[in-house]
C-alpha positions as CSV (number, residue, x, y, z in Angstrom):
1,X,-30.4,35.0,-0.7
2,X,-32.9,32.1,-2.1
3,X,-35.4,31.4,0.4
4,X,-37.3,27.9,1.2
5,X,-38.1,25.4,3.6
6,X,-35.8,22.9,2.4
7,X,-32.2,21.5,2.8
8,X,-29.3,23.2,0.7
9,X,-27.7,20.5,-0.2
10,X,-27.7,20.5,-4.2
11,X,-28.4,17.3,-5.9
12,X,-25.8,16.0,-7.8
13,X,-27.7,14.3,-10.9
14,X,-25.7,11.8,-13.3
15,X,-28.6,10.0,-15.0
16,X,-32.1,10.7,-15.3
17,X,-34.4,8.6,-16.0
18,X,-36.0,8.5,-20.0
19,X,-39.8,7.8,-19.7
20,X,-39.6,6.2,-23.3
21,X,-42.9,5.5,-24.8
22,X,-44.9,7.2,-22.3
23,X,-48.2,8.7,-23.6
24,X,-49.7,10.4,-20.9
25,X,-53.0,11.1,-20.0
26,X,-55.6,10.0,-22.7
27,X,-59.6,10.3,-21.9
28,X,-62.7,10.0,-23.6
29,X,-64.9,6.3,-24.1
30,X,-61.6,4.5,-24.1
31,X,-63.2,1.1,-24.2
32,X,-66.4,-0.7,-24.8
33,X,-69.0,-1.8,-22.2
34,X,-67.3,-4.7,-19.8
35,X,-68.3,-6.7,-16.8
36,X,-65.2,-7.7,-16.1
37,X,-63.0,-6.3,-12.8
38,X,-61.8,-2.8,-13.3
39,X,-58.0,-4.0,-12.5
40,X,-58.6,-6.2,-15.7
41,X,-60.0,-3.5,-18.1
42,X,-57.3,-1.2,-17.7
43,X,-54.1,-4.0,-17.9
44,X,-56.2,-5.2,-21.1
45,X,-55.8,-1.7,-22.5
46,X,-52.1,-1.3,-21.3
47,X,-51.3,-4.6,-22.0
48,X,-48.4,-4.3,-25.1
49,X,-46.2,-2.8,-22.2
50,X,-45.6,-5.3,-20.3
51,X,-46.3,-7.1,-17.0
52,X,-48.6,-5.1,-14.0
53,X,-49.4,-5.6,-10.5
54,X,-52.3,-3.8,-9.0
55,X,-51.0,-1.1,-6.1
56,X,-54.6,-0.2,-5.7
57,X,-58.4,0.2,-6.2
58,X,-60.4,3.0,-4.8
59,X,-64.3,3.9,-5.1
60,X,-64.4,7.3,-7.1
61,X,-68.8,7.5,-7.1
62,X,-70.0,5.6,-9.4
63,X,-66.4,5.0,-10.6
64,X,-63.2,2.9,-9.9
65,X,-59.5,4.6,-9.8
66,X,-56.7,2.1,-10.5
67,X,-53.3,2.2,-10.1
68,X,-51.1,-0.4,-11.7
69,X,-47.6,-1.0,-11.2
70,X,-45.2,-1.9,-14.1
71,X,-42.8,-5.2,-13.1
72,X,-41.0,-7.5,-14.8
73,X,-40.5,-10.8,-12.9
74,X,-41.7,-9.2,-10.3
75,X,-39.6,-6.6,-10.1
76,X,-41.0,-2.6,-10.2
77,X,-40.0,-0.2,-12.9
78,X,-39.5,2.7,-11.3
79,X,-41.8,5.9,-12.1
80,X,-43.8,3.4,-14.4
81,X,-47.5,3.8,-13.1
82,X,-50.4,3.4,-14.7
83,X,-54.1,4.6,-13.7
84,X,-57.2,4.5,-14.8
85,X,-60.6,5.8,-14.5
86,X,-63.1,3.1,-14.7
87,X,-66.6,3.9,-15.6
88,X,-69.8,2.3,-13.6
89,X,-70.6,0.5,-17.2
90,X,-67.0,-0.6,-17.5
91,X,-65.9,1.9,-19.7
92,X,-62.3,2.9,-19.5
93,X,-63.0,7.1,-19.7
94,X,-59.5,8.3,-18.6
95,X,-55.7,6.5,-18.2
96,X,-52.5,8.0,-17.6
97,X,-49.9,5.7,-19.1
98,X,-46.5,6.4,-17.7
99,X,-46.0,2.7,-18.4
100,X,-42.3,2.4,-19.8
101,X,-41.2,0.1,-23.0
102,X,-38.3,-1.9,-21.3
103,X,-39.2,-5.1,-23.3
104,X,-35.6,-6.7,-24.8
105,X,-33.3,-3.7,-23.2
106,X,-29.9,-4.9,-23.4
107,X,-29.7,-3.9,-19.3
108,X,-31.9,-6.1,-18.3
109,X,-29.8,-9.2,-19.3
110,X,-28.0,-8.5,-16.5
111,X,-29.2,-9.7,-13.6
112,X,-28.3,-8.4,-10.0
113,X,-25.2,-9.6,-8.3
114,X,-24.9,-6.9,-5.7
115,X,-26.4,-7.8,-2.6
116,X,-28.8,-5.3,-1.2
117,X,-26.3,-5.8,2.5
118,X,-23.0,-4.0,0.1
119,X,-25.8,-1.9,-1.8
120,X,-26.7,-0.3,1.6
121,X,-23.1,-0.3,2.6
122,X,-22.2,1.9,-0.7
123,X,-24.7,4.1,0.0
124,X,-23.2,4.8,3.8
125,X,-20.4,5.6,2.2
126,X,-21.6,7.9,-0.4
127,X,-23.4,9.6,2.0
128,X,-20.7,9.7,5.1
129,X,-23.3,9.0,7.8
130,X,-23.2,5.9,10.3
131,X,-26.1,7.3,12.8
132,X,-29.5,7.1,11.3
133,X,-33.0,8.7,12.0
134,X,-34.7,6.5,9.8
135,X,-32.3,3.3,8.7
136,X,-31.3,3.6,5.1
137,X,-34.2,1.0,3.0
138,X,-32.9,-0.9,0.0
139,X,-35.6,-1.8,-2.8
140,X,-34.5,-3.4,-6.0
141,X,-36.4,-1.9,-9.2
142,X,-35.4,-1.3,-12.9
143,X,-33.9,2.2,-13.2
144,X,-34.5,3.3,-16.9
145,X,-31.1,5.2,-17.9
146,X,-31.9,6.8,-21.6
147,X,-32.8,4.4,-24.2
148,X,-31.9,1.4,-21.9
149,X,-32.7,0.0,-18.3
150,X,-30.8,-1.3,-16.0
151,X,-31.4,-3.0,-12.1
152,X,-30.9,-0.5,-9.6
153,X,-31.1,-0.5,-5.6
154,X,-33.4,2.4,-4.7
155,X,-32.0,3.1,-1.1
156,X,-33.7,6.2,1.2
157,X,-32.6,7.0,4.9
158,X,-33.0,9.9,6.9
159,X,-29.7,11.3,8.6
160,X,-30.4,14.2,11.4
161,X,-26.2,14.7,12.2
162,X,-23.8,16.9,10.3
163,X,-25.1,20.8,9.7
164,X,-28.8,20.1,8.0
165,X,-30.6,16.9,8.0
166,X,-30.6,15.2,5.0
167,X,-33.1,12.4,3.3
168,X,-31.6,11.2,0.4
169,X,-32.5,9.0,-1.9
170,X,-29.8,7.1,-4.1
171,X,-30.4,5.1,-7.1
172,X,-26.9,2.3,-7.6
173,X,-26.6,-0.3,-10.1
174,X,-27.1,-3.5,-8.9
175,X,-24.2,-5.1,-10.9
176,X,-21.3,-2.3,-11.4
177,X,-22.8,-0.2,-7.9
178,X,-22.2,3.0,-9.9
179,X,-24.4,6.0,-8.5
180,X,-27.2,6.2,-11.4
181,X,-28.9,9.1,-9.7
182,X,-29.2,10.7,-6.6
183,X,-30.9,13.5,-4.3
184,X,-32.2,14.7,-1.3
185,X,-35.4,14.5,-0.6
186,X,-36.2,16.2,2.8
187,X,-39.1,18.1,2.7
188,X,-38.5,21.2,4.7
189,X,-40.1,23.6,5.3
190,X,-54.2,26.0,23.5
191,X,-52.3,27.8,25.9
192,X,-51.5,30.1,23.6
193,X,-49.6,29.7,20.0
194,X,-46.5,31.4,18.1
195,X,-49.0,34.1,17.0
196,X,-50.1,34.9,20.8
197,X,-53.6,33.7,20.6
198,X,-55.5,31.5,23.1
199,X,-56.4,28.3,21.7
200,X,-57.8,24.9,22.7
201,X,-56.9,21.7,21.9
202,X,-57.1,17.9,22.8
203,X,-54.5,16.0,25.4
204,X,-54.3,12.9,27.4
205,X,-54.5,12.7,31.3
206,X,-52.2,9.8,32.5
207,X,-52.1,9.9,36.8
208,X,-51.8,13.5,37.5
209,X,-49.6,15.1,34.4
210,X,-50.8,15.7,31.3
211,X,-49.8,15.0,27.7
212,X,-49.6,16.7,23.8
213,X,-51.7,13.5,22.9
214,X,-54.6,14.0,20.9
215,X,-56.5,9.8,20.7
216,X,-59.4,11.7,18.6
217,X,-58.0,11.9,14.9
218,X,-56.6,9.1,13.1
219,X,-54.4,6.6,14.9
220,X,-53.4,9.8,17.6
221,X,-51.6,13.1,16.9
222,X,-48.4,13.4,19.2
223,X,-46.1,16.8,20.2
224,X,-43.1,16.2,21.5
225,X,-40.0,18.3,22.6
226,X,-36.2,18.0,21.3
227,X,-35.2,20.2,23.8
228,X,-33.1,22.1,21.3
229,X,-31.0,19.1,20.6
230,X,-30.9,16.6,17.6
231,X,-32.1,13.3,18.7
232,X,-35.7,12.5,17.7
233,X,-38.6,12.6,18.3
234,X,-37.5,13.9,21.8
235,X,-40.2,13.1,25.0
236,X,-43.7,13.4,24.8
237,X,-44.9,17.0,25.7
238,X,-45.8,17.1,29.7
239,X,-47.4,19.0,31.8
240,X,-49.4,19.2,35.2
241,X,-52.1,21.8,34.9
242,X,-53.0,21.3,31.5
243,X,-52.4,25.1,30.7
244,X,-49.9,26.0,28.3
245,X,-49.1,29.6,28.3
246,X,-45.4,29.3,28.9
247,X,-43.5,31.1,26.2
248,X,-41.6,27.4,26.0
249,X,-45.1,26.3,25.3
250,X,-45.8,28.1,22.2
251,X,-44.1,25.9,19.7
252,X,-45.4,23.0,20.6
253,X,-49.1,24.1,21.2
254,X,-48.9,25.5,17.6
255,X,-47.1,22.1,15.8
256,X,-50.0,20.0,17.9
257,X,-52.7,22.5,16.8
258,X,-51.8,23.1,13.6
259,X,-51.7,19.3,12.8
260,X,-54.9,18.8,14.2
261,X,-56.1,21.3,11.9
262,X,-54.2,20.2,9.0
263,X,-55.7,16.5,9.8
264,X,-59.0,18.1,9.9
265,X,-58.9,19.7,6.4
266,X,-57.7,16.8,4.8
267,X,-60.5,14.2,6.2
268,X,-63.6,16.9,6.3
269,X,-62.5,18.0,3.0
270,X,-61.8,15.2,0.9
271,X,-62.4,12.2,2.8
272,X,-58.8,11.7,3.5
273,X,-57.8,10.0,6.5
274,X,-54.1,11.3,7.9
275,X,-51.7,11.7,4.9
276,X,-51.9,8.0,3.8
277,X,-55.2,7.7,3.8
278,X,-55.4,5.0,6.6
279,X,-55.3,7.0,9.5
280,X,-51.4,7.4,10.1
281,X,-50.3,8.9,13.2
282,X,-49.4,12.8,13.4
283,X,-46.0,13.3,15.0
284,X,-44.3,17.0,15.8
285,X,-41.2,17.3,17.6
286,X,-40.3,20.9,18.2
287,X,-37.8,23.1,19.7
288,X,-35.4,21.2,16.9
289,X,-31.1,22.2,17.6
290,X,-30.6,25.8,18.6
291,X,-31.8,28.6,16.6
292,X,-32.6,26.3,13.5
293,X,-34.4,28.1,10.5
294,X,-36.3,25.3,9.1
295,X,-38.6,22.5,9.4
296,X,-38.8,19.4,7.6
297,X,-40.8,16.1,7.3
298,X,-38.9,13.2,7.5
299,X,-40.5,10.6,6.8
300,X,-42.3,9.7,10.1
301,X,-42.5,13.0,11.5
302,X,-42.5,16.8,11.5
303,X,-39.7,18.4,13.1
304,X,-39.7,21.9,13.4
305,X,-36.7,24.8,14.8
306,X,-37.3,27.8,17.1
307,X,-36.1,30.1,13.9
308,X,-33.1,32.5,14.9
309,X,-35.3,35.7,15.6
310,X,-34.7,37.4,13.0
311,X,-34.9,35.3,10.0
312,X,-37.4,33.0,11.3
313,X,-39.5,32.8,14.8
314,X,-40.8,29.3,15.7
315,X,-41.7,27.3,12.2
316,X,-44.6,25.3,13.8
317,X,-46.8,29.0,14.2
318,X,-47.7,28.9,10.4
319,X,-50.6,26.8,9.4
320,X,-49.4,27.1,5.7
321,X,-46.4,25.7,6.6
322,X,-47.4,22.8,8.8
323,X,-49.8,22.1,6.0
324,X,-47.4,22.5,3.6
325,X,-45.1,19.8,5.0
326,X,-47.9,17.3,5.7
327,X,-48.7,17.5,2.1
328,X,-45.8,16.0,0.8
329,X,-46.7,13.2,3.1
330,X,-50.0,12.7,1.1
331,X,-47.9,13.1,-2.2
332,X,-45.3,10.0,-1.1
333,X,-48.5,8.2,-0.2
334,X,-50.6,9.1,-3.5
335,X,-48.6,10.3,-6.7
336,X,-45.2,9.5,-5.8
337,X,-43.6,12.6,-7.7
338,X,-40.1,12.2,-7.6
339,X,-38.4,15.2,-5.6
340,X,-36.1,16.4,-9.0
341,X,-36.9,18.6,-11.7
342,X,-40.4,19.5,-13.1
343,X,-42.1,16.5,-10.9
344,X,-40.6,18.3,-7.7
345,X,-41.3,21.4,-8.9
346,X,-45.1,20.2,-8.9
347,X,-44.5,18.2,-5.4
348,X,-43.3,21.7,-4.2
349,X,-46.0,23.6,-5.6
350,X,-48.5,21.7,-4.6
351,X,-48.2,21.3,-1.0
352,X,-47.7,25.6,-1.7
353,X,-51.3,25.2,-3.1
354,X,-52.8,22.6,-0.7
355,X,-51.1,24.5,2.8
356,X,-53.2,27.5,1.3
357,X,-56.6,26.6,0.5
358,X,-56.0,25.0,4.3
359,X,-55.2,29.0,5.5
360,X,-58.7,29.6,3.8
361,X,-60.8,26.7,4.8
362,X,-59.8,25.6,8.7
363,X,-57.3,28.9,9.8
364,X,-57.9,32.5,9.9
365,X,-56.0,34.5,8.2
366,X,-56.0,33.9,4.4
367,X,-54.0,34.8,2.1
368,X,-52.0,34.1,-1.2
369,X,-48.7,34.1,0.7
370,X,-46.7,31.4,2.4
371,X,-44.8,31.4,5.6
372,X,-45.8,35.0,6.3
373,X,-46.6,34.5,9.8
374,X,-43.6,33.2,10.7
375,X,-40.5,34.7,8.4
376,X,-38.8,37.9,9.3
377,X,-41.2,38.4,12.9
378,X,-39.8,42.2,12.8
379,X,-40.9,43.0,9.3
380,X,-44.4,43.0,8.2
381,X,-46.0,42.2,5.0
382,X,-43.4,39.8,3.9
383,X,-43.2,35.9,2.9
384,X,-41.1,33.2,1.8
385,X,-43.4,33.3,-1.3
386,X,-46.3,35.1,-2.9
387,X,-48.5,32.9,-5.2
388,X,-50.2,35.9,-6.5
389,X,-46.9,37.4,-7.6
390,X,-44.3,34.5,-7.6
391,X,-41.6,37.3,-9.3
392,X,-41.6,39.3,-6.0
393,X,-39.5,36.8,-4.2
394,X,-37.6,35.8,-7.5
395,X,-39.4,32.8,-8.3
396,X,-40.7,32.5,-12.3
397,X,-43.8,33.2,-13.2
398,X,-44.0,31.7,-16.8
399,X,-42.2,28.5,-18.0
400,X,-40.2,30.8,-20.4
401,X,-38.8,32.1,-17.4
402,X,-37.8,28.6,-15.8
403,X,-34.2,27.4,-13.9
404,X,-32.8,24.7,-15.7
405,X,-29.6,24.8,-13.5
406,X,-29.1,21.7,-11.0
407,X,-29.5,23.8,-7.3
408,X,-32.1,22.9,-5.1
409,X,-32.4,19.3,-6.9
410,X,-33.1,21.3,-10.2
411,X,-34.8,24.3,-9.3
412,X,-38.1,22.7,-7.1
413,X,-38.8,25.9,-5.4
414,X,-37.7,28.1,-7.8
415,X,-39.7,26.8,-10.2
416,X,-43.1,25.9,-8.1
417,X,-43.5,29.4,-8.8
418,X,-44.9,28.7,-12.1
419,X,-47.5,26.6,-11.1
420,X,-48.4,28.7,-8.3
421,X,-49.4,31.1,-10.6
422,X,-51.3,28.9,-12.7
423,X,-52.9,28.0,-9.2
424,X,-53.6,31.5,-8.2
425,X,-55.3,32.4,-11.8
426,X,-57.3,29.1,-11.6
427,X,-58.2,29.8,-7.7
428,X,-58.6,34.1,-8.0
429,X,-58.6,34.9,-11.0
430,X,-57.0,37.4,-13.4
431,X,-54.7,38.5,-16.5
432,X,-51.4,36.9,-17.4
433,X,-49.3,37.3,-20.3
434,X,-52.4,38.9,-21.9
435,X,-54.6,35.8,-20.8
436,X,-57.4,36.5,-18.7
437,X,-58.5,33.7,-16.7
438,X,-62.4,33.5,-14.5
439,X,-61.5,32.3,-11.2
440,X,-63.3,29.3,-9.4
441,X,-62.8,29.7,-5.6
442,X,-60.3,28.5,-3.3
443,X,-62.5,25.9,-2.3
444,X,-62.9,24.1,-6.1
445,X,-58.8,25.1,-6.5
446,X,-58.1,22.5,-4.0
447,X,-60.6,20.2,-5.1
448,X,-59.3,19.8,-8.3
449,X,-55.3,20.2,-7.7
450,X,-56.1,17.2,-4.9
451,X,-57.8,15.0,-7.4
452,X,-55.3,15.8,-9.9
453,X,-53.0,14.8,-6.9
454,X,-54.4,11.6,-5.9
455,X,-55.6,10.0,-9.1
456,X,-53.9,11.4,-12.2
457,X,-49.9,12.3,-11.5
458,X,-47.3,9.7,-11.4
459,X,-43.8,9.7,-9.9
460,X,-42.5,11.4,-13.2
461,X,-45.0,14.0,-14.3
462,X,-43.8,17.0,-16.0
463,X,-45.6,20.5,-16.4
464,X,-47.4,18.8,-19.6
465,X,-48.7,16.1,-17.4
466,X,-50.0,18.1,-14.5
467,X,-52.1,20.3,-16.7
468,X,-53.5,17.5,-18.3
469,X,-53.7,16.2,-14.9
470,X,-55.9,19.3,-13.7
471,X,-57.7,19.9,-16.4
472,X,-59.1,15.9,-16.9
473,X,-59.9,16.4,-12.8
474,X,-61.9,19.8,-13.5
475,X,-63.5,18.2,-16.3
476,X,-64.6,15.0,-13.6
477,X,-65.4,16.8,-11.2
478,X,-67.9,19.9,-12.8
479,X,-68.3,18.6,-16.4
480,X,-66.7,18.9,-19.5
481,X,-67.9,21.6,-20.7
482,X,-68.1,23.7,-18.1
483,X,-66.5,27.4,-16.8
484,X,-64.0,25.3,-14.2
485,X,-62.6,23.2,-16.6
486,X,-62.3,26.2,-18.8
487,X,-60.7,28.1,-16.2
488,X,-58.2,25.1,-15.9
489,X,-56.9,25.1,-18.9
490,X,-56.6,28.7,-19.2
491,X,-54.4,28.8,-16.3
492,X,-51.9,27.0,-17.8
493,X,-52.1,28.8,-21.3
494,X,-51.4,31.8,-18.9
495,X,-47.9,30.3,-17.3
496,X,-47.0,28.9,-20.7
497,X,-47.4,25.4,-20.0
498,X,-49.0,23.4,-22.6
């Protein structure tokens, strides 16, 4: 049986989206010398596209990252982002141009005549849910749909009822309301902990009880308990001597530990303030239905099951894993990667990568594995998967080797293996398919796969794009010459991916 923190519900995928005229990442001196803002430089350079809006401007050093939004009449194209890497001198040195030719499509002379009110009522229906977590959220945006483009209603809710929890995202035409594309989503997944070990931690005294409320990171981190039912978050963890040893304790002393940690790693490491970079508010609930083998973010939250005992014990126990879901909170906040295909693949893989190099730098027992410490509690030395050896829990080490079938939205677990791999060689070290690769470090592996993360990916990269991605963020961050950027691109000859 295929194993992942995810839902099993299999995408059902009628259109995908053509990025048509995309060129990638380009880098070098792109542009001359300019004074002018570095919004302006990089819409001058991208300019015979079309119409952007700025999403954002960050200090990189003595550089500016911007990330442009394609619209027409105001109106996003959806997955068309552009960024670019503006020198100190005003020299454009690096752009990803995902930026999508839609001038004159025959689609677009259609205007929208569904209301967004029977967009979101389609969608109910398509979905069969009336109770929702998080209401569904209707945003109209181009949708491109081969060699045309059409308006669409991007609609995303989260539904807890029914056998898994589900967040799926549905793309319907504004005119006809035919279903252009859909699928789901959800990213699954002191007292003393899971693991049995005494730990400390932060809470709040209010009159004489005392709470799973940590005011110290960020805008709070907050554990709650769903006392093995299905409505969320649940009430705030209490209690009234501050010690949590209870073995009803242990799940949530691990979910408000680990994400104390996980916020930790992120803002020591890289500057990064809660997963959208503004100090967001950390929220667990655990103890999630009865004997539930996953856990999932939402949207808003981590929610976490007590595992049967035998498959799984309590999910929140693994750092990796509480890492791992908090990570594709920073990807919806930074790249965007659409959960389908090769971009989820790399959304997958990379919160694989990121919830590791957290296991090295703020937990205590690293390894290349994920989810070992809390699959299979009877049997030891196992994982839901092995980075080092993707094959030994059937995942693909080598794009040759990829699923091109439509499960699990198109094969994002199944194929994360192959950038896990590439991540391993880059991180560790090795020989692959008669490539040998000189490891970096754990430490620079998550440097660059976060830069290549937060500056150079778009909602529709492919395998193509994040190596480019990576090896443009080596090259930034130790040179372009050097062993790391080297190593980077090596990686990738070694999985295949070119």
């Amino acid at each position: 049986m295929k194993k992942f923190l995810a839902t099993s519900l299999v995408a059902s995928v009628l259109v995908v989206p053509t990025v048509v005229g995309a060129e990638g990442l380009q880098a070098g001196k792109l542009t001359k010398a300019s004074s002018e803002p570095a919004a302006t430089i990089v819409k001058d350079f991208v300019n015979k596209k079309g119409d952007f809006a700025v999403q954002n401007v960050e200090k990189d050093g003595s550089s500016q990252i911007v990330r442009l939004q394609q619209e027409v009449d105001g109106v996003p194209v959806f997955g068309s982002v552009v960024v670019g890497n503006v020198a100190k001198d005003g020299t454009l040195k690096a752009v990803v141009n995902d930026a999508i030719n839609v001038k004159g499509k025959p689609g677009l002379a259609k205007k929208a005549t569904l209301s967004e009110k029977k967009a979101i009522k389609l969608y109910q229906k398509a979905i069969k849910a009336s109770k929702f977590e998080v209401a569904p959220k209707a945003e109209l945006v181009i949708y491109p749909v081969k060699d045309d483009a059409v308006y669409a209603y991007k609609i995303t809710s989260t539904v807890l009822a029914g056998k898994e929890p589900s967040r799926w995202t549905y793309f319907i035409d504004a005119n006809s309301g035919k279903v252009l594309n859909k699928f789901d989503q959800l990213a699954h997944a002191t007292g003393t902990d899971v693991l049995g070990r005494s730990v400390t931690f932060n809470t709040t005294l209010s009159g004489s009880t005392y709470y799973l409320q940590d005011t110290t990171r960020g805008k709070g981190i907050y554990t709650y308990d769903a006392k093995n039912r299905t409505s969320l978050p649940g009430t705030l963890w209490a209690d009234a001597d501050n010690v949590f040893n209870a073995t009803y304790d242990r799940a949530a002393v691990s979910a408000h530990v680990n994400a104390a940690k996980t916020y930790d790693f992120y803002k020591n490491t890289y500057g990064r303030n809660s997963y959208d970079n503004a100090g967001a508010r950390l929220n667990s609930s655990v103890h999630y239905s009865t004997s539930y083998n996953n856990a999932f973010w939402d949207g808003t939250k981590m929610v976490y099951g007590d595992g049967d005992g035998s498959t799984f014990t309590y999910l929140s126990g693994a750092l990796d894993v509480v890492a791992h879901e908090l990570t594709h909170a920073v990807t919806e906040y930074s790249a965007g990667l659409v959960y389908q295909n090769e971009s989820g693949a790399i959304n997958e893989a990379i919160s694989d990568i990121m919830g590791t190099v957290a296991e090295y730098s703020v937990g205590s027992n690293f390894d290349w594995l994920v989810g070992e410490d809390i699959y299979t509690p009877g049997v030891s030395g196992d994982a839901l998967r092995s980075m080092s050896n993707p094959a030994a829990y059937g995942d693909p080490d080598h794009y040759s080797k990829r699923y091109t079938g439509t499960q699990d939205n198109g094969g994002v677990h199944t194929n994360s293996g192959i950038v896990n791999k590439a991540a391993y060689l880059l991180g560790n070290g090795g020989t692959h398919t008669g490539v040998t690769v000189t490891g970096v470090g754990v430490p620079k592996l998550g440097a660059i796969y976060y830069r290549a993360l937060t500056v150079y990916l778009t909602p529709n990269s492919n395998f193509s794009s994040l190596r480019a991605a990576v090896v443009q963020s080596a090259k930034d961050l130790y040179g372009s010459t050097s062993a790391e950027a080297t190593a980077a691109a090596k990686s990738f000859d070694a999985v295949g991916v070119y």
